[in-house]
Residue frames as qw, qx, qy, qz and C-alpha x, y, z in Angstrom:
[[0.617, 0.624, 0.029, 0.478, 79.02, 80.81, 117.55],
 [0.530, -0.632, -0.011, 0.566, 81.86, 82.22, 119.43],
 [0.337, 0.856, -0.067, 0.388, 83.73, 86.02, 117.74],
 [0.697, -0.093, -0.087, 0.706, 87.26, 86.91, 118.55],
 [0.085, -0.967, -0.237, 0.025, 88.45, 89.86, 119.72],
 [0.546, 0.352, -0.092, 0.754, 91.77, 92.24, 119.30],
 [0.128, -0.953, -0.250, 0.115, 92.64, 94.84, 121.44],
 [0.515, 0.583, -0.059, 0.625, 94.87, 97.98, 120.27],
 [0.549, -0.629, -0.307, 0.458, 96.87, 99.65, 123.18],
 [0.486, 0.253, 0.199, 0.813, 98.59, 102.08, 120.41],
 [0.122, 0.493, 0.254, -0.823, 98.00, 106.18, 122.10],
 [0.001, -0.207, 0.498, 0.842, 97.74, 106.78, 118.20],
 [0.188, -0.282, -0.833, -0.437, 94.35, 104.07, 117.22],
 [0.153, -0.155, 0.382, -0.898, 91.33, 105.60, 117.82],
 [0.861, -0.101, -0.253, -0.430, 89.82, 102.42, 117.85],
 [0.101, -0.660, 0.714, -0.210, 90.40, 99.96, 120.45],
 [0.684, 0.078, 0.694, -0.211, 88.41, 96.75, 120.45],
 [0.304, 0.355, -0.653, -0.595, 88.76, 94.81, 116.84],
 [0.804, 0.108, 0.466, -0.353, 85.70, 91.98, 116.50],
 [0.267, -0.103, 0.881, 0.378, 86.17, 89.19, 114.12],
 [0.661, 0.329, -0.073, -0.670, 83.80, 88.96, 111.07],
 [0.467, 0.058, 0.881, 0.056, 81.80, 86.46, 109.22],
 [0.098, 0.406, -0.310, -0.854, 81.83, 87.65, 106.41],
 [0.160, 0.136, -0.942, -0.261, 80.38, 84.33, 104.65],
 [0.165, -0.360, -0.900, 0.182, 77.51, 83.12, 107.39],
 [0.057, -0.672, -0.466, 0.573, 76.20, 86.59, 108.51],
 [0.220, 0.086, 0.392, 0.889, 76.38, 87.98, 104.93],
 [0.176, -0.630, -0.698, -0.292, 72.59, 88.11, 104.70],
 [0.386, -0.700, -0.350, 0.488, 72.61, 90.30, 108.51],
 [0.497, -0.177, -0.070, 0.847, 75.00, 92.98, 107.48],
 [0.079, 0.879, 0.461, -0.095, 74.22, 96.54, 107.57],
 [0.527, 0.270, -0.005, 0.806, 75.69, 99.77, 106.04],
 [0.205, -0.798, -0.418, 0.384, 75.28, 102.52, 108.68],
 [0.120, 0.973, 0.185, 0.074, 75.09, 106.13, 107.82],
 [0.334, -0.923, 0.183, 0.060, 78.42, 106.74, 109.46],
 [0.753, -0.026, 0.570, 0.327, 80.46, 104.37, 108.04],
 [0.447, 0.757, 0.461, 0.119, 79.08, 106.07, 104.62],
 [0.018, -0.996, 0.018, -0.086, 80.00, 109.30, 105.10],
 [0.469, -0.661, 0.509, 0.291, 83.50, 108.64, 106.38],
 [0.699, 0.122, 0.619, 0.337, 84.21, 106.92, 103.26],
 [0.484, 0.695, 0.473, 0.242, 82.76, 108.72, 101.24],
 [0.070, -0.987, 0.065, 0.126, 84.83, 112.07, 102.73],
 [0.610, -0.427, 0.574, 0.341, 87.88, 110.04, 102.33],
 [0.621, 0.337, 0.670, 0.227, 87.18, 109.33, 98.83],
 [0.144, 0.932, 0.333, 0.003, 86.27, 112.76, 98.03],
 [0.423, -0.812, 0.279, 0.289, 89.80, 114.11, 99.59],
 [0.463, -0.366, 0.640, 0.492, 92.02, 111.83, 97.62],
 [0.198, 0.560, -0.420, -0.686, 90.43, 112.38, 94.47],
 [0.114, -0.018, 0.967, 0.228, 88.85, 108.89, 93.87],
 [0.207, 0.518, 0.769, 0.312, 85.64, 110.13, 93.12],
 [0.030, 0.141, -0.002, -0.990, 83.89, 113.70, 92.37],
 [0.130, 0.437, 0.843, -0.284, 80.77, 115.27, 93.36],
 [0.038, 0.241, 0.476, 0.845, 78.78, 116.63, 90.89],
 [0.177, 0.053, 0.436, -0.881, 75.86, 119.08, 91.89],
 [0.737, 0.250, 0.066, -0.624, 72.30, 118.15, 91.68],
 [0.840, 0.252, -0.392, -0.280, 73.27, 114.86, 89.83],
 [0.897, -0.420, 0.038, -0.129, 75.75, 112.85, 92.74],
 [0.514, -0.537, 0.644, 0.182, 78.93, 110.98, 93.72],
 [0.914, 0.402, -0.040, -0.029, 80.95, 109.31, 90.81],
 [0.720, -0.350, 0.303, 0.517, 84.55, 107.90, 90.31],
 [0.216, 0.902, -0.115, -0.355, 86.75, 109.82, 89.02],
 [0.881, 0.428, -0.109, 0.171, 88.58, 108.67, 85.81],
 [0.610, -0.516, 0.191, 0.570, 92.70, 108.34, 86.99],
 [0.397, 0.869, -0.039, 0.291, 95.18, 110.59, 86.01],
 [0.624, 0.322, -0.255, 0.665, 98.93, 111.71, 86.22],
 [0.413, -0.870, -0.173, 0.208, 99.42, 113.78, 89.29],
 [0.598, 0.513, -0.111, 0.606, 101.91, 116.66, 88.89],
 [0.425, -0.876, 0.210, 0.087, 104.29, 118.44, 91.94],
 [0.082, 0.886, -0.456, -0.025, 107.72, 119.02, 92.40],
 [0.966, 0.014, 0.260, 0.010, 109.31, 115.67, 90.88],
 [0.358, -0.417, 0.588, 0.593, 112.37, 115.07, 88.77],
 [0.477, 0.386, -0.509, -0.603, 111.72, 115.58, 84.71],
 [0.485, -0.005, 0.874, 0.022, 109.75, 112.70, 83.73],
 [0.190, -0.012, -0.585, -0.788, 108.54, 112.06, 80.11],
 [0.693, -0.040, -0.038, -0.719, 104.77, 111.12, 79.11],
 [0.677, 0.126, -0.720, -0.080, 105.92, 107.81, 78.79],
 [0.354, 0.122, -0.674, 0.637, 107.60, 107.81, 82.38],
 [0.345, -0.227, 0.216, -0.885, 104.28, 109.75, 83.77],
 [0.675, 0.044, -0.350, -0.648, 102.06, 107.04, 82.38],
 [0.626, 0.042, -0.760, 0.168, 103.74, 104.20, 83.66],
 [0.146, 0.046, -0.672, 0.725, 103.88, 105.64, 87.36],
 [0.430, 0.047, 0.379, -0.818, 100.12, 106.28, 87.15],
 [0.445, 0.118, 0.880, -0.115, 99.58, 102.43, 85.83],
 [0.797, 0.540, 0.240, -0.122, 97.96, 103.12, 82.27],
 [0.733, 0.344, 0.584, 0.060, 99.37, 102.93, 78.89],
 [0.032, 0.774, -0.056, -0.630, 101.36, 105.15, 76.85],
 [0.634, 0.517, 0.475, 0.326, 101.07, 105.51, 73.21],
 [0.071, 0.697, 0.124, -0.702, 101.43, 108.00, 70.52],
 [0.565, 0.613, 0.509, 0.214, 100.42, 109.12, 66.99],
 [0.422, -0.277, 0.204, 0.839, 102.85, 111.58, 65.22],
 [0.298, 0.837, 0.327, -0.321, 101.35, 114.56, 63.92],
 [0.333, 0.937, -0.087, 0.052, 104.46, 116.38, 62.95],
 [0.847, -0.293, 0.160, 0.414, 108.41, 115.69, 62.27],
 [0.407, 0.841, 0.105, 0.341, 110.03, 119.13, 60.52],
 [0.525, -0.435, -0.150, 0.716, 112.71, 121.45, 60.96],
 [0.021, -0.906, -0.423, 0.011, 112.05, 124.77, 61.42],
 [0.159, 0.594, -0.170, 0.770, 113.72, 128.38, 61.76],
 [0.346, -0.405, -0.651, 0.541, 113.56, 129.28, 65.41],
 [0.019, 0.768, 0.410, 0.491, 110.98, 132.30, 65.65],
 [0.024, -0.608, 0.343, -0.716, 111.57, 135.19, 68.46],
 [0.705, -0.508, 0.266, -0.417, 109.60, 133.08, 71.28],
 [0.991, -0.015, -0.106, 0.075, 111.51, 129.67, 70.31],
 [0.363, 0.694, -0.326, 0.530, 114.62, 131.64, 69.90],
 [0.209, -0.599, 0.324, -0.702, 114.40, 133.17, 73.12],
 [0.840, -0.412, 0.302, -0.181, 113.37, 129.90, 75.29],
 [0.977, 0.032, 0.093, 0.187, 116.01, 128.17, 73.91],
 [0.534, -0.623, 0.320, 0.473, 118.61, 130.24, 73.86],
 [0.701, 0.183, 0.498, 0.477, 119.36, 130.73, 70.45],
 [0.020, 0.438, -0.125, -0.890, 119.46, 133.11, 67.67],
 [0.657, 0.553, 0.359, -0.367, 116.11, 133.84, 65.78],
 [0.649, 0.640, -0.307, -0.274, 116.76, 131.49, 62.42],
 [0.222, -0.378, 0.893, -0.101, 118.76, 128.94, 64.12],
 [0.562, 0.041, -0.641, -0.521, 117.41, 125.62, 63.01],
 [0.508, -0.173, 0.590, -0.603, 115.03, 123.65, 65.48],
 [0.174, -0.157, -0.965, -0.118, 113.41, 120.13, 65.24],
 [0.457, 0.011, 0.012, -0.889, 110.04, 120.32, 65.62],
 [0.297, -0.070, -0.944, -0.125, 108.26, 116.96, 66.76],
 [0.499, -0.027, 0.255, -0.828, 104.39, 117.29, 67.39],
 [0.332, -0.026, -0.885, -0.325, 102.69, 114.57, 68.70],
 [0.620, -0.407, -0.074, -0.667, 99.14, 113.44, 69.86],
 [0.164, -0.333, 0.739, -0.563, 99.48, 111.90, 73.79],
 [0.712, -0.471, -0.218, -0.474, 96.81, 108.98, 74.43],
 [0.138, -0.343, 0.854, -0.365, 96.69, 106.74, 77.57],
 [0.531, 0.217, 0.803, -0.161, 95.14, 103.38, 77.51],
 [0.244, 0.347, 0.769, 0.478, 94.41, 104.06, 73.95],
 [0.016, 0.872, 0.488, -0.043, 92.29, 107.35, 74.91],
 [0.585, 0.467, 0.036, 0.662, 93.69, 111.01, 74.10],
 [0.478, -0.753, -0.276, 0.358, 94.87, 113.04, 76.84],
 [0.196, -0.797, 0.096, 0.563, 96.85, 115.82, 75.08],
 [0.623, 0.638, -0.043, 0.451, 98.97, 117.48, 72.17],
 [0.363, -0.735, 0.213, 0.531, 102.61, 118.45, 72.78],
 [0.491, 0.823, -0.048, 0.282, 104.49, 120.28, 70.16],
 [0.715, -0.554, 0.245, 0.348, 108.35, 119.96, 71.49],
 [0.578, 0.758, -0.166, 0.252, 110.92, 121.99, 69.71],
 [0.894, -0.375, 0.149, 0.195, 114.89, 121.17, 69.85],
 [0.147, 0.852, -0.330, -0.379, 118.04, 122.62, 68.73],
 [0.899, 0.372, -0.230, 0.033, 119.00, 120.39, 65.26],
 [0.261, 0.668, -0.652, 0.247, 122.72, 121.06, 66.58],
 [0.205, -0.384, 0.866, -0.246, 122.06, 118.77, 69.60],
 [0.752, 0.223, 0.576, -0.231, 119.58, 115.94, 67.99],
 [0.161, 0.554, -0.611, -0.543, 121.49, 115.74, 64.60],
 [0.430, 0.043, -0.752, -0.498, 119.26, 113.58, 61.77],
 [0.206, 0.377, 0.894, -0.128, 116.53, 112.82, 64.00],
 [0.460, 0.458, 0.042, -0.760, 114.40, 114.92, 61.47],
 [0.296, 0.406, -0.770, -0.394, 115.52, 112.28, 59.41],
 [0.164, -0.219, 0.946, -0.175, 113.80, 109.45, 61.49],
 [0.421, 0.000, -0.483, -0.768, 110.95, 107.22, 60.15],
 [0.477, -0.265, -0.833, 0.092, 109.84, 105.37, 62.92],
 [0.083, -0.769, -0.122, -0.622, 107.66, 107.01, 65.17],
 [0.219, 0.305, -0.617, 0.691, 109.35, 108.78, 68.43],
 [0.606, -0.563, -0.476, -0.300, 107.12, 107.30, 71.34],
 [0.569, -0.719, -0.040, 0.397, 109.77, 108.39, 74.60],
 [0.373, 0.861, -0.006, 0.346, 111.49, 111.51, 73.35],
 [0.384, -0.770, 0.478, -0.177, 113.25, 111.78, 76.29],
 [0.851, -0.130, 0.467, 0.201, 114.68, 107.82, 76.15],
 [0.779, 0.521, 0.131, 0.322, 115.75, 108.72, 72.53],
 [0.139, 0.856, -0.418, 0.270, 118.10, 111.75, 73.68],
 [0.547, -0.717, 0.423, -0.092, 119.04, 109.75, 76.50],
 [0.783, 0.001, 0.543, 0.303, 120.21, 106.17, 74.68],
 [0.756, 0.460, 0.270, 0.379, 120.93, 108.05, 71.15],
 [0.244, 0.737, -0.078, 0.626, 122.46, 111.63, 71.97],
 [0.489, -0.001, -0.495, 0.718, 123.41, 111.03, 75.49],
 [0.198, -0.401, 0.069, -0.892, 121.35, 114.13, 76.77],
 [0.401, -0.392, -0.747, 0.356, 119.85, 113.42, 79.86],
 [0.251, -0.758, -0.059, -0.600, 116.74, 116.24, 80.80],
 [0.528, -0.279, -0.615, 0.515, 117.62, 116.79, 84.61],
 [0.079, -0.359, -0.574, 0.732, 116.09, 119.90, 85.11],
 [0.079, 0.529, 0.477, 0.697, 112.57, 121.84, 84.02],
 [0.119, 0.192, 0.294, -0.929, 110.03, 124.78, 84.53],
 [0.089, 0.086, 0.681, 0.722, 106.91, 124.32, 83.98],
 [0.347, 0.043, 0.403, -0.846, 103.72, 126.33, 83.87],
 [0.131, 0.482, 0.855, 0.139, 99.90, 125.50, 83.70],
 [0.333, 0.151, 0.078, -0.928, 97.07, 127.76, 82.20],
 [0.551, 0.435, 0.676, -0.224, 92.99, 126.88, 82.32],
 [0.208, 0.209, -0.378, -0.878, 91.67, 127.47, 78.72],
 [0.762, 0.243, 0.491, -0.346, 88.77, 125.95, 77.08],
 [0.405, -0.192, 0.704, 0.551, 89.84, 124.29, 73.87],
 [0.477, 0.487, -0.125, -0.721, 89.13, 125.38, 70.33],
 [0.767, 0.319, -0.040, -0.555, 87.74, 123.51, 67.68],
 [0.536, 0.665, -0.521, -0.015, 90.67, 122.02, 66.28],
 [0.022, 0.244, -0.856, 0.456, 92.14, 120.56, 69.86],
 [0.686, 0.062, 0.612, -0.389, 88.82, 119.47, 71.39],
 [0.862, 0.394, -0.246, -0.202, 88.75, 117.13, 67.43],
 [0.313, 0.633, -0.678, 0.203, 91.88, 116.27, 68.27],
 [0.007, 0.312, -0.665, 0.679, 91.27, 115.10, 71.78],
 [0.333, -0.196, -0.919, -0.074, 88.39, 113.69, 71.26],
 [0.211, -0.263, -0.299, 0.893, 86.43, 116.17, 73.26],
 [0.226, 0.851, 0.402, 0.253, 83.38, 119.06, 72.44],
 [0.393, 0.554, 0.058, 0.732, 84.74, 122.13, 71.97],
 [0.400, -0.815, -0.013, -0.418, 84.98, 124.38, 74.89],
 [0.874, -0.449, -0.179, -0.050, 85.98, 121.77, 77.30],
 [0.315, -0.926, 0.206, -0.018, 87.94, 122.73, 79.91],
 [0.912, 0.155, -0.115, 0.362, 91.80, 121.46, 79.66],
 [0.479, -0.702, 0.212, 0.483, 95.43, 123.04, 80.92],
 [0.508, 0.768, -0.316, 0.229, 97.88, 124.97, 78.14],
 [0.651, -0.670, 0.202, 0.296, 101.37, 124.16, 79.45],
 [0.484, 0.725, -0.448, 0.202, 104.73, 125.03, 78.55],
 [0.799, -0.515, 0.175, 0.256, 107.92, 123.59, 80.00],
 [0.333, 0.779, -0.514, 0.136, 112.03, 124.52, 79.41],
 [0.908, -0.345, 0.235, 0.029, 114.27, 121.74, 80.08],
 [0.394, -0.760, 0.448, -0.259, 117.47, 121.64, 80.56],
 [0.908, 0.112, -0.404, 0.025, 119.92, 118.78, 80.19],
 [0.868, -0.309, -0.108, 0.373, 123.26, 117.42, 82.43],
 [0.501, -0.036, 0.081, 0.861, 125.68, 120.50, 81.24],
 [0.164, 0.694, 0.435, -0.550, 122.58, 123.06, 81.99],
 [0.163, 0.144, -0.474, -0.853, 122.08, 123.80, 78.10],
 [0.537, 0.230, 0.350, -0.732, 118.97, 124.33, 77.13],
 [0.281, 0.104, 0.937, 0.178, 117.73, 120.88, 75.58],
 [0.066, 0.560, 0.782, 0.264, 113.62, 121.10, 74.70],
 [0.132, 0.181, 0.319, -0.921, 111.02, 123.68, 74.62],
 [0.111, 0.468, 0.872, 0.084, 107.06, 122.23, 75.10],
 [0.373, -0.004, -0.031, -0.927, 103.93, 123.74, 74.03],
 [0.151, -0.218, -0.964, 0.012, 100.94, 121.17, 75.27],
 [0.563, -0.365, -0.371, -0.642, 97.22, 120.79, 75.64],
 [0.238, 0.010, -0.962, 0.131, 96.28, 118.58, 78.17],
 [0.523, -0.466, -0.676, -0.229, 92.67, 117.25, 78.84],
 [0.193, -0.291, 0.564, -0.749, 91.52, 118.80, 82.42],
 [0.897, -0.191, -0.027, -0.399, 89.19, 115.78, 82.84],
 [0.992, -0.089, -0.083, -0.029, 91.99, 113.78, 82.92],
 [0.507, 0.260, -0.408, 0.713, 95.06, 115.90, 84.81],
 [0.359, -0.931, 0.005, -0.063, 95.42, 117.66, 87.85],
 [0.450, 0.606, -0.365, 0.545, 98.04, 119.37, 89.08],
 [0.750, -0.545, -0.339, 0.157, 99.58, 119.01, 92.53],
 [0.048, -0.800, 0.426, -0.420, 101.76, 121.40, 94.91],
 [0.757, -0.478, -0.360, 0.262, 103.30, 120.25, 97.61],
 [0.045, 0.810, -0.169, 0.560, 104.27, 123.62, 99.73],
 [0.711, -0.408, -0.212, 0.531, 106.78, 124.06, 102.92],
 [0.080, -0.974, 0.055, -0.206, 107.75, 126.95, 104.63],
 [0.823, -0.322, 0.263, 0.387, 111.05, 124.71, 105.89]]
């Protein structure tokens, strides 16, 4: 039995000799060395593809949306770019008074009339948050009115009111979730998850949405990406 060989000349590979396998005949031979292990298993560990729980071991880690400094993208638009499944289940369609804190992220005056569309977030069919997203009626005129339920909030401004989000802010806080959200979410009570708000911001810099969200910390992280450039 004769094995081929490759050699890399590249400064960069810090491997230079590449053996052919047999994967097929010598299946029975193969061996999984310690070192091999470990390098994998640090690699794995880095990018987030599996997480090591003390005293009990190495598991994969269920995917999730990765947030850093991106262009607005809805839940829909998140879901899709991290390959699962976006749904939702409408909690709430109402229009409100704007109270002093809605007022005040949105630019308005307190009693102005807001849209109010709260809805529960799953992916692949599993629930990964509550957002509560409040809008001035003046620029989403009779969608309080709508009876189908609003699964890309952001596609409806864009194809039915032209509004196009193009810029937000948004923060994250840890919390542990009360009763009500971990039922929601599917979840025991306590469990750890991210409060977030966001202000957004359409094409003629008026203030468009203001979010109030849960979101599952088993099944988000957040990402920086920092530069001193």
């Amino acid at each position: 039995m004769h094995s081929r060989r490759w050699f890399c000349d590249a400064q960069t590979c810090s491997r230079k000799i590449f053996a052919e396998r047999f994967d097929g005949a010598l299946a029975r031979y193969a061996r999984r060395t310690t070192g091999a292990t470990e390098l994998l298993t640090t690699f794995a560990l880095r990018e987030g593809l599996v997480t090591r729980w003390q005293g009990k071991g190495i598991f994969v880690s269920k995917s999730g949306p990765e947030h850093g400094p991106v262009s607005p993208l809805s839940f829909t638009e998140e879901m899709l770019k991290s390959g699962q499944m976006a749904s939702s289940r409408m909690l709430r369609l109402e229009r409100q008074p704007a109270g002093l804190q809605i007022a005040a992220r949105l630019g308005l005056e307190v009693g102005d009339s807001v849209i109010l569309v709260e809805r529960l977030r799953l992916a692949d069919g599993t629930p990964v948050g509550v957002q509560r997203a409040f809008l001035p009626e003046r620029i989403v005129p009779g969608l309080v009115d709508q009876t189908e339920a609003v699964e890309s909030l952001y596609r409806l401004l864009i194809e039915r009111y032209g509004v196009m989000p193009s810029y937000a802010t948004e923060s994250y806080i840890p919390i542990r979730l009360d009763g009500e959200q971990a039922r929601l979410l599917g979840v025991r009570t306590g469990a750890a998850a991210f409060s977030v708000e966001r202000c957004t911001t359409d094409q003629h810099s008026r203030l468009v949405e203001y979010v109030q969200g849960v979101l599952r910390g088993d099944r988000y992280k957040v990402v920086l990406q920092l530069s001193r450039c």
